[in-house]
Every structure is written in C-alpha cells, then in structure tokens.
N, C-alpha and C positions, 0 to 999 in steps of 0.2 A: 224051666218053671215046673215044678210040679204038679201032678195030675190032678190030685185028690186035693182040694183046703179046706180045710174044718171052719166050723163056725167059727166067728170072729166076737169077741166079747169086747162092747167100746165103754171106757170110763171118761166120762167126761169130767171133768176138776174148775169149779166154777166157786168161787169165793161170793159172793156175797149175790143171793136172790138167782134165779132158774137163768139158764142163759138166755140170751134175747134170741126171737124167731129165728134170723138168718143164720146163727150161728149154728144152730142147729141141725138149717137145713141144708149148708152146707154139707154138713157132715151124712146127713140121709143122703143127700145128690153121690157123694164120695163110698158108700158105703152097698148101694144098691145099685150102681153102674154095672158091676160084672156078677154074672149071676153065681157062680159061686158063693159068693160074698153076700149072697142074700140072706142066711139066718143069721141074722145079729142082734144081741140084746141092747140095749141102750139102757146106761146105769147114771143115775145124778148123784153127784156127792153134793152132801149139805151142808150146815155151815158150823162152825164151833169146832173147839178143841177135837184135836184126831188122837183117839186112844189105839192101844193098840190094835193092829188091825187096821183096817181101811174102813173109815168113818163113812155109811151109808145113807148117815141122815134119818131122814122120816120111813127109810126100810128097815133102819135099826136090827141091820146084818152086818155081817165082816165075809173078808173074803171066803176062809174056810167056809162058810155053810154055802154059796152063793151055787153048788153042785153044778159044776162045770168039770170036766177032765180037764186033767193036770196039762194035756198037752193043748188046751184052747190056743189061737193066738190072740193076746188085749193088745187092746188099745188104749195106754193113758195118754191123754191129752186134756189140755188145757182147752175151757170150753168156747174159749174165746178167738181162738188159731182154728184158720181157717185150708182148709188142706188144697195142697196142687193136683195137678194132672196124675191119676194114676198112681198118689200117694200111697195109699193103702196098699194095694194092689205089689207094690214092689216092698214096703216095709215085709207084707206077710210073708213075700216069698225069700224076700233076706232071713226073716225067721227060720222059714221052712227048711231052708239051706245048710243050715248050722245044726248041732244036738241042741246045745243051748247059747244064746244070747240073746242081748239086750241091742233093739234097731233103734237109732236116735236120729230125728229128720232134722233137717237143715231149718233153718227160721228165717226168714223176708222180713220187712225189703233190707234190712242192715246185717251183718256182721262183726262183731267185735273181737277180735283176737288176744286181747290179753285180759284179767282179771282185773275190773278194774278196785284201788282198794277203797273206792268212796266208801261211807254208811249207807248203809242200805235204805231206800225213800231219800236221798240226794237229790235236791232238785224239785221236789214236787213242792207244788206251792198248796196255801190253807186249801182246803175245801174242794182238792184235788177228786177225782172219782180212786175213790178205796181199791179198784183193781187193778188201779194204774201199777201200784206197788208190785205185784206179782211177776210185772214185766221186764223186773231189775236182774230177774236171772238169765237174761238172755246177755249180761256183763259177764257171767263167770262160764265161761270156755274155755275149752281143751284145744292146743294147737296141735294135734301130731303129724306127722311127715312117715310117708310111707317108704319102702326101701329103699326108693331110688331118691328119696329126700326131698317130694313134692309135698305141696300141702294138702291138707285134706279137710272135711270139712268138720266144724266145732261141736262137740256135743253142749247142748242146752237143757236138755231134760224137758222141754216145752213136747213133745210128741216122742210116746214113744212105743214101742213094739215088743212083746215077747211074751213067754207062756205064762198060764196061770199060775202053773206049778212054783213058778219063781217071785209070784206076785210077793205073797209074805214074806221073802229075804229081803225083798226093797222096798217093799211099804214105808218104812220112814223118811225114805231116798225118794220117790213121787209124789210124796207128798210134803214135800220141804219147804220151809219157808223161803217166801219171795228174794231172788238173789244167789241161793244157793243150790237150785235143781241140779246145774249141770255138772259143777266139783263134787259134791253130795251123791250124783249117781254114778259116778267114777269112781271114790270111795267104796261107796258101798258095794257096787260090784267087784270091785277089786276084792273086796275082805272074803266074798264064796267064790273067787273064781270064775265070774262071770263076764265073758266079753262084752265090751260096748263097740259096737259100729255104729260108724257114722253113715248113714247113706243119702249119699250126696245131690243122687236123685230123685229124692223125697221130699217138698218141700212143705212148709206152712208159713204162713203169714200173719203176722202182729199186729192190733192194733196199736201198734207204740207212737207216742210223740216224742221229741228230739228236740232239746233244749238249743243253744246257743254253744256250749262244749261240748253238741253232737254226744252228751249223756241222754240215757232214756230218762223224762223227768214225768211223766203221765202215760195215757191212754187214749186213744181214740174216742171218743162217744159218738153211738147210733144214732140223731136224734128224727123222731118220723120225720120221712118224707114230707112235704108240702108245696106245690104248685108256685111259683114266681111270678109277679106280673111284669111283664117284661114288656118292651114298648111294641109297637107294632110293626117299627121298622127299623132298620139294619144299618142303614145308611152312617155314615159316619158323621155327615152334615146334619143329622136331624137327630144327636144324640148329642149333647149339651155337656157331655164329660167327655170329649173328645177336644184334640186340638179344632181339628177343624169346624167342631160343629159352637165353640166356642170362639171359633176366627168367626163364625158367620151370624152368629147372635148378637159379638160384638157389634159391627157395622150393619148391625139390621140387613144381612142378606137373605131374600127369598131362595130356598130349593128348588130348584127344578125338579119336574115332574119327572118322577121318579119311571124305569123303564125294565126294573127287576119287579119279579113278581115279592108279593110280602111272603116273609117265613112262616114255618110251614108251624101252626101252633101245638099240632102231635110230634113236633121233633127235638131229639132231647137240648140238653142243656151244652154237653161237649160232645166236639168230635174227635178222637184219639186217633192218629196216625202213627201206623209200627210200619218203618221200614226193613225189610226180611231179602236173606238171599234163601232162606232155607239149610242154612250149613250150621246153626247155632238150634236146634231145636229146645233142647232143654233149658236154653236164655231165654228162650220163647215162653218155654214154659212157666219158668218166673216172669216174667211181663203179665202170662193171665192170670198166678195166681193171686199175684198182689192188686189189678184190677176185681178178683174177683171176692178181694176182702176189702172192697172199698166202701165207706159209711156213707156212700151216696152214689147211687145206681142211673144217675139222669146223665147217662153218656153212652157212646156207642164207639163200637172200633173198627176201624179201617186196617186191613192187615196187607201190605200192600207190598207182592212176592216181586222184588224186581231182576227180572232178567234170568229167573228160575229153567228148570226142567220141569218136564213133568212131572217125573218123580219128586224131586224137589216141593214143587207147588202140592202133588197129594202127603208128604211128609206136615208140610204144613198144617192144610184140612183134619189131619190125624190128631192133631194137636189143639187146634181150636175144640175138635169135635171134642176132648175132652174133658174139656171146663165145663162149669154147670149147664144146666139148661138156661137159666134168664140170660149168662152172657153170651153163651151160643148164638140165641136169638139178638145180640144186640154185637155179633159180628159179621161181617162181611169180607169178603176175600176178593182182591183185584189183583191183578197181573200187568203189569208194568215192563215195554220190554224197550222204550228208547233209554241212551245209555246217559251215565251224570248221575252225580248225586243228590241231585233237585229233581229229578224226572218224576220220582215216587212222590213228592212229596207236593207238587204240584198237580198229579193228578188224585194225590188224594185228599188236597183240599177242597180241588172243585167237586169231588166228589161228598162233601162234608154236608151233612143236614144240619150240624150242632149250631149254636147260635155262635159260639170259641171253637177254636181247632185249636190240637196242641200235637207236634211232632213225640213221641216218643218212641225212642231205637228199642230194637228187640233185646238189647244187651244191657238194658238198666234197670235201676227198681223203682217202686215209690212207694209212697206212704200209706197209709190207709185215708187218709182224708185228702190227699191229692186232688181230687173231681171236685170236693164241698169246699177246699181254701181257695181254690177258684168260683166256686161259683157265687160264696159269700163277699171276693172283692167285685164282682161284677153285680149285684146288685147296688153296691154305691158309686160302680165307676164303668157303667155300662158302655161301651165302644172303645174304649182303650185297651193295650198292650195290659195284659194280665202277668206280672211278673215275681214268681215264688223264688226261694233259697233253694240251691241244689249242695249236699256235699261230696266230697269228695272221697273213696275207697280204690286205693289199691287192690288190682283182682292179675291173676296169671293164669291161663287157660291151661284143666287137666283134662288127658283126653278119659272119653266115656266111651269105649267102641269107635264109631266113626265119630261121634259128636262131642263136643268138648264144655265143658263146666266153667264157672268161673267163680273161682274159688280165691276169696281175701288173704291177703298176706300181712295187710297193717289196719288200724282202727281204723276207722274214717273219719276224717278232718274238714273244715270251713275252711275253702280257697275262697269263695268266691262274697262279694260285700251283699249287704243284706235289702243295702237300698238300690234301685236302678239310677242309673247316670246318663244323660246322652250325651253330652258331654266327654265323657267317660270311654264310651263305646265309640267317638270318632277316632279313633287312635287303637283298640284294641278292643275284645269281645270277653264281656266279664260275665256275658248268662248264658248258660249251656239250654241246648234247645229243646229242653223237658220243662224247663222252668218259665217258659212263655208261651202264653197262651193268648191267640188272634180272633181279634173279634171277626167274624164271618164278614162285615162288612169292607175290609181289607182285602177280601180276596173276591168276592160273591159283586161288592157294589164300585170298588175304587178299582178290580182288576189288578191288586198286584201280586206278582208271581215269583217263585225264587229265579235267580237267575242258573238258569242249567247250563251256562257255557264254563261258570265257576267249577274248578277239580275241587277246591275245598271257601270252608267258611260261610259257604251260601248263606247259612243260619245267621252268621252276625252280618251279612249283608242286609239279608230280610228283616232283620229286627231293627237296622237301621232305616231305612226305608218305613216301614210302617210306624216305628216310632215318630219318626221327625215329622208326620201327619197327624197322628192320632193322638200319640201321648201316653206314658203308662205309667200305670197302677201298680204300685211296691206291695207286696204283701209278706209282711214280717214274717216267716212261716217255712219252714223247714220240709218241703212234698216229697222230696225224691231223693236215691241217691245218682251218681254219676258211676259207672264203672270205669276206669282208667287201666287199661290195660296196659300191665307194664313191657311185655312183648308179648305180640301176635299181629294178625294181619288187620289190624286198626287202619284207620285212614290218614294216621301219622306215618303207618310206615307204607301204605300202598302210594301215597304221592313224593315227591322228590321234596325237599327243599325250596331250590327253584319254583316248584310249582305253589309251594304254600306261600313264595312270596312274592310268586306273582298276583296270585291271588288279594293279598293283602295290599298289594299295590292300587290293582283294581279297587279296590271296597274304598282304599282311602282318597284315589283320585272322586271316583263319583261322589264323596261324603263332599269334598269340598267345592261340585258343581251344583250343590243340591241346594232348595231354599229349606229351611227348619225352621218347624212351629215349634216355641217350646212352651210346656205347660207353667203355670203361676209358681209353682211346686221347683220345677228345675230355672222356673228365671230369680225365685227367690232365694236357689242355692247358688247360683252364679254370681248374684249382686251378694251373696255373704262372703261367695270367695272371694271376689275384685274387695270388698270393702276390707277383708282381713289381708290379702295382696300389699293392698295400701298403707295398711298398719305398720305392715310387715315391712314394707319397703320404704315407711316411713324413720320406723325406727332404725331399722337398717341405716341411714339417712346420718340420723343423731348418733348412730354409733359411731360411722363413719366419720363424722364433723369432731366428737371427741375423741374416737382416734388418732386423728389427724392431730390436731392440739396435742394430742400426749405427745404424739411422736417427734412433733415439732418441741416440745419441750426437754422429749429425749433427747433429740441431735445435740439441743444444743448442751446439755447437759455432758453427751460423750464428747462433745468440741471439749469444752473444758478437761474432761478426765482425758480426752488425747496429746492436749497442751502440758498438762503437768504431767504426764507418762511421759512423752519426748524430754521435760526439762529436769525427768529423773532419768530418762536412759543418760540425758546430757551429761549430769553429776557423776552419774555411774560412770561414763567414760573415764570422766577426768581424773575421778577416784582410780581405773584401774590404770591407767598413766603415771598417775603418782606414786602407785603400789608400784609400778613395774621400775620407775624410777631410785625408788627406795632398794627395792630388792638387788639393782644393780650395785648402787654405791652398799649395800652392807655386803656382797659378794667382794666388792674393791676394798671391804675391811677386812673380810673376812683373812683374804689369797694374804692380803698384807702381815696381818696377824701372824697368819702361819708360817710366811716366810722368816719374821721378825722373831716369831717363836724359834722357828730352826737355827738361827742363825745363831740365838743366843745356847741350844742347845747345846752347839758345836764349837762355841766359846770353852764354855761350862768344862765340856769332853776334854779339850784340849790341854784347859786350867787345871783337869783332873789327870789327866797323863802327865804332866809335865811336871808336878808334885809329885809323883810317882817317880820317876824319874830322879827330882831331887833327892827326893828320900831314899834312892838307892836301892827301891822295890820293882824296878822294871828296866831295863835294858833299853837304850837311847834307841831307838831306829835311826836306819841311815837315814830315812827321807823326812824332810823337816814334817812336823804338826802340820803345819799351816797347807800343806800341801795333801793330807790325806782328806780322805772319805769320811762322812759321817757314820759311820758303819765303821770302819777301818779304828778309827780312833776310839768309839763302842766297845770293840775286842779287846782293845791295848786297854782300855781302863777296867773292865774286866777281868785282865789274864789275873793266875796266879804269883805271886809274890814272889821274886827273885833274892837274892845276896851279892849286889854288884859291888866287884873288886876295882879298886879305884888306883890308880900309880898316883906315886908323892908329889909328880910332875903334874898329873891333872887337879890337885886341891889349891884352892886358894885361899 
C-alpha cells in the first residue's frame, strides 16, 4: 500500500433529482473512515443532455477547469451504489499501483455474465421509477479469465476509479447511456490504451429489482421509514393469521395465560442470523454490504463465529468494524462452540430481539429490499412463515491471499417455485433458508429449535415443523440470491451421501408422525389438485373405455385380415404346387423335344451321307451309318467331295 494518497475527487452520477440522504451518506461513512482519505470534494452531476465534457449542472463547469492535478484519484460512481468494506480504500490503491488505469468494482447482490441482447428498459413496467433504467448496465459485462483460465470479476462501469488526467478520454464512456457503461468503457479505454481492472475486492450494491427471467426490470425505492403497529403479542395462538391461532378462533378456544414476557417495543422488525467459520471474509463482506444498502433499516444482525479461533473471531470484528456506523451499531457478534450445523443458528435465534428471524449464510446476497418485502408481508400475515423467492447463480471460489472470492461463472437462473407448498415440502425442500423468515413466536413462545443432531437439511426440517403449526405467507418477490458453489468445501461436499440420506430419511419419517395444520390457501390448492386428479383420472377412465372399444374392434378386424392372409398364403401354396407341377411336365417336354429333335438330326445326317455316297461324292465307310456317332456322321457329311471309281460288277 502506499505511503502517501492524494486527495480523492468523488463524482457522484445521479439521473433525475439530488440523490437521496443515505445514499450519500454512505458514501461520507466510506470516504472519511481512513484519514488519509479525508480531503475529498464531493461533486453532483445534474440533469440534461451531457455536452462535451462532463455535465456539472447548476456548477456549469466541465472537468478541465474543475483545478485538480492530473494525477487526483476520482471517483465515478453511480449515486445510488452503495459501497462495501474498505471500497475506496483498495480501488485507490489499485490506482496507485499502476502509472495508469481504470479500477472497476464488482456490483451486488447479482452478477450476470453474459450480454444480455434484450432492448434496453425490457421489462420495466408503465410508471416505473425513471432510474430504474440506468441499472440495465449491470447486463452488459465483461467475462475475462486470467492466465491460469479462472474467472474473474465483470466490469460494469457502475463504480469506478482512476486519474483525473484521464477523466476527459472517458468522459463519454461514464457517462453512457443506461445499459451500456460497462462494454462502452472497455471500448473506450481500449481505443487510448488504457487498462481496466476489475477489483474483485471492491464491492457496491444496487438497488435493482429482478423480474421473473431474473432480468433487471426496475429499482429499489427508499420509501420513509414509518413505525408498524404490530400486536402486542407474539404468540402464535393469539395471532389470527396463523394456523394455530386460527385452529383456536375456530372452536372458540381460550389462550392460556401467557408465561413469556411481551416484546420488547424498541426492537427492530427483523433478526438476521449469518452463520461464519471466519475463513470466507470477503463473502462476509458482501453479506454487509448488501445489508447495508437495504431500503429499510428495522433489522439487526447476529454474526454468529461458529467454532472459530481467535484469530478467526477478531478477523471477523475487523470486518463488521468496517460497515458504516448505523449497521455497526445494529450488529452483535456471538461465539458459538457446540458442533452441528443447527448449533449457530439455534443460539442465535434465541438470541433474536426481531419480531422474524431469518438465517442468512455468510456466502450469499440479497436484494436491497429484502428486510421491507418481508416486513410488508408481515403486516398482512403476522405470525406465519414469511416466505420470498431465491435464485439461483453459479459461483467458483478464486483465491484472494488466504481468503477466497466467489466469483459467477453463469447468469443466474429461477430453480426454485414462486409459491410455498407444504405439501410440496413433505417429500423434498423447494426454499433455501434465506428465503424464510420466522415469526419470533416459533421459537421465543412454541419452543421450537432446529434439530442439531441432523449433519444436513436441518433448514427443511425446520420449515416443516413450523410450517405445519403456523402457516405461511408466499411473497411473490425475488430478495436474495443463492450462491451454489459448484466445487469447494460446501456442505454438499463436507457430508457423505449416506449422510444426506439419512438425514432425509429422518425429516421424512417424522413428516409423516406429525399432525399438520393446513392454511385455507394450501387446503384450497389441494382440493383443486384432488378435483383436477379426478378429472384427470376421469378422463383417463373414458379414454381407457374407448380404447378398449377400439381395440376390441381392432382384434376383430385383424381376425379377419389374419383369416384372409392364411387363405391367401393357402392359394399361394397351391399356386406354387401347380407352378412347380407345370415346370416339371414342360422339363418332360422339353428332355423329349430334344431327344426327338436329335434323333431326327441324326436321320437327316445319315439321309445326307448316304446321298453322298450315292452320288459318288464320298467313299462308303466300312462301318454301316446306322451304327456311327452323331458327330462321326457330321464329319462324313461335311468332308470334301470325292470321284469314286465304281467296277461294272458293282452297278446295277
């Protein structure tokens, strides 16, 4: 790191109106951490066409006069990305590192790796917020693979880093229309020669929202804060959106006097639980920094080091200590040292103030609105099972030093359905346990706990368990992503086989000891299955019935075509019988014929020598005609013509 860093000059790039408070002060918290970094200007670009130059706004300057040395390090950034741990801090010194280049920070909580060709604003519906559009450039990235042919991380043009001096050769390139930042400033620097790195441990976070094809189709909105009146008690029996509190309103049952104290009315909304060994720090980091660009701040987090070192556990602190102040204040750190992978997350439920707990691993992302699309279905469906859409991204761990990255290899995709099933989930586990979120009464008043004898699945055990009491609340809503690591030391690969199906054994033996409540919602998709079952099996039925009819019509129909096949083989036969009959007796004319024919040949021959003979043209042979060869007699009527001399004794 170097010794000496110059002041830092930040541009913030905010399309339509000042940016909002937090956005801001994000950036103040991020920018006045380390004291070097303390003389910084802070510049707004305002709205309308950008002429040449860098459009200042209402300071109706460009960069050239803005009298900074050439070698400042800026800051363009989008004003709405919200920076990670120690952002700045490591953009500058990747500058610093180089004569010249361009540092381009990674972008939360999603990744997309390939271009994608929609039109740009795909997806955004009427009346959309106008800066949703801007966020379409986090589509067009760069994949490149470094020598050894890993990946590495995309440039987006969303945050980025380098001297002043090189502001005006990319001026057009930062300030590019929504969609194209990050091919645009690949371009452009390629055209002066100017490197782009990606620094992978850099991050910022987006307000983006995530359609249905896992396309960016909007933006986040801030909207104030405001207080929830939320009931007074927790209990699951005395919350009327609940299974059970709905089993006991039915039959008019009284509650029992309640023996937990009432919640606590200064505590937030959610309790976020991050399970940590401490060996992924920088996953870590993305966990706070996407908490800490969340549009609703009524939640608190539990960081819970299981089975750590010390060193370990203060790697940890190092890292909390980094995120802003308000989240700081709204983290806490426990130590966790029985072994299982329920152990953490059992002692940091009971350790939960939030009215929801929601598990989230150190190794995944989420949305910006995560905390508020939870806490909007809990106002209409207070004491149930809070359950969001997670997708799916392929990620492969690059190493960073000791600590490793996780860095996307493929777009991110919808595995998983959009509605919850219990149903569903007796047989198999369809919501990843970022996406469920527990009303406090589930653990605080009913007592239930993950099972920690489970090596895996705990998660879909627990969700069946509190499901089949409570009941839960779908919320159409896209919060989080999943990272799916395709090899590393995942808990796919740290348990056997074996072990995952025993487990699954487990989960399904106890599903079918169990009694189950099921909500109006899941008994009126079950009576639509059984009724469409019925349909199904109905028509099935009438198919089957005229099937059958065909096929009986068929048989008899091949009876017939096999009856008259037989009584054509029959004819066939007799035909070739008669053929073979015929063929003999014209062979008995044939052999005839041609004996009949030779014989009269050998007449002929005879008739012909013997005339010869008479006439005195050939010499009698001793051996009579009648007694030669056909051949023999051929020759004699052939030879050359004699003058036979005859005595007076031989004429008569």
């Amino acid at each position: 790191m170097p010794n000496l860093v110059p002041p830092v000059l930040l541009l913030l790039l905010h399309r339509e109106g000042p940016p909002q408070q937090r956005h801001t002060e994000a950036w103040h918290d991020a920018l006045s951490r380390d004291s070097v970094l303390a003389d910084v200007r802070h510049v707004w670009l305002g709205d309308g066409p950008v002429p040449a130059g860098i459009d200042l706004g209402s300071l109706g300057a460009a960069v050239p006069v803005l009298d900074v040395p050439d070698d400042t390090v800026t800051l363009v950034v989008e004003a709405v990305a919200v920076p990670g741990p120690h952002v700045v801090q490591r953009m500058v010194d990747a500058v610093l590192e180089r004569p010249r280049c361009v540092v381009d920070a990674r972008v939360l909580p999603v990744e997309l790796t390939r271009t994608d060709p929609r039109p740009r604003g795909y997806g955004l519906e009427e009346g959309a917020d106008p800066r949703a559009d801007l966020l379409d450039e986090v589509r067009h990235v760069w994949e490149p693979r470094n020598a050894d042919g890993e990946p590495q991380a995309r440039v987006t043009g969303v945050c980025c880093a380098l001297r002043a001096g090189d502001l005006a050769a990319l001026e057009d390139a930062l300030l590019a229309p929504p969609g194209e930042a990050g091919t645009t400033l690949l371009a452009a620097a390629g055209e002066v020669d100017l490197p782009v790195v990606a620094s992978a441990t850099a991050a910022v976070s987006l307000p983006i929202r995530l359609g249905w094809d896992v396309g960016i189709e909007g933006s986040v909105t801030f909207p104030p804060g405001r207080p929830e009146a939320w009931s007074g008690s927790t209990h699951p029996a005395d919350l009327p959106a609940t299974s059970l509190g709905a089993l006991a309103r039915q039959f008019s049952l009284r509650p029992a006097e309640r023996t937990t104290a009432d919640p606590d009315p200064d505590a937030p909304f959610l309790t976020i639980v991050t399970r940590t060994q401490g060996r992924r720090l920088l996953c870590l980091e993305d966990v706070l920094t996407c908490l800490a660009g969340q549009s609703d701040r009524d939640f608190e987090l539990l960081v819970m080091c299981h089975r750590t070192t010390s060193e370990e556990q203060a790697a940890v602190e190092d890292v909390v200590a980094s995120a802003p102040a308000w989240l700081r204040d709204a983290v806490r750190v426990l130590r966790v040292e029985r072994p299982g992978r329920a152990a953490p997350l059992n002692d940091g439920f009971t350790a939960a103030r939030g009215r929801y707990v929601v598990a989230l691993d150190d190794d995944d992302t989420v949305l910006a609105h995560y905390v508020s699309a939870f806490k909007a279905a809990a106002t209409r469906h207070d004491g149930r099972l809070l359950r969001t859409v997670a997708v799916r991204q392929d990620v492969v761990p690059v190493a960073d030093g000791d600590d490793v990255l996780a860095i996307s290899v493929a777009d991110p995709y919808r595995e998983w359905p959009l509605d919850f099933s219990l149903v569903d989930h007796l047989s198999d586990n369809y919501s990843p346990i970022m996406t469920v979120a527990f009303p406090r009464g589930a653990v605080h008043d009913l007592g239930l706990r993950f099972d920690e004898t489970l090596h895996a699945n705990e998660d879909w055990e627990y969700v069946v368990r509190c499901a089949a009491v409570l009941g839960v609340a779908s919320v159409r809503e896209i919060t989080s992503v999943y990272r799916w690591w395709l090899h590393t030391a995942s808990s796919r690969d740290v348990h056997t086989e074996d072990e995952w199906d025993e487990a699954r054994a487990r989960i399904q033996a106890a599903v079918v000891d169990s009694v189950l409540l099921l909500q109006p919602e899941e008994t009126r998709r079950l009576v639509a299955t059984l009724q469409r079952s019925r349909r199904e099996v109905a028509a099935a039925h009438e198919l089957a019935q005229a099937t059958a009819t065909a096929q009986h019509e068929t048989n008899v129909e091949m009876t017939k075509v096999a009856e008259a096949y037989q009584a054509a083989v029959a004819k066939r036969l007799a035909v070739d019988a008669r053929l073979a009959e015929t063929r003999d007796e014209l062979a008995t004319t044939r052999d005839q014929l041609r004996r009949r024919t030779q014989k009269l040949r050998r007449l002929e021959l005879v008739q012909d020598v013997q005339e010869r003979i008479d006439a005195g043209t050939l010499e009698r042979p001793e051996k009579p005609l009648t007694d030669m060869t056909t051949e023999r007699l051929k020759r004699l009527a052939e030879a050359p013509a004699v003058v036979v001399r005859r005595s007076l004794l031989g004429r008569r």
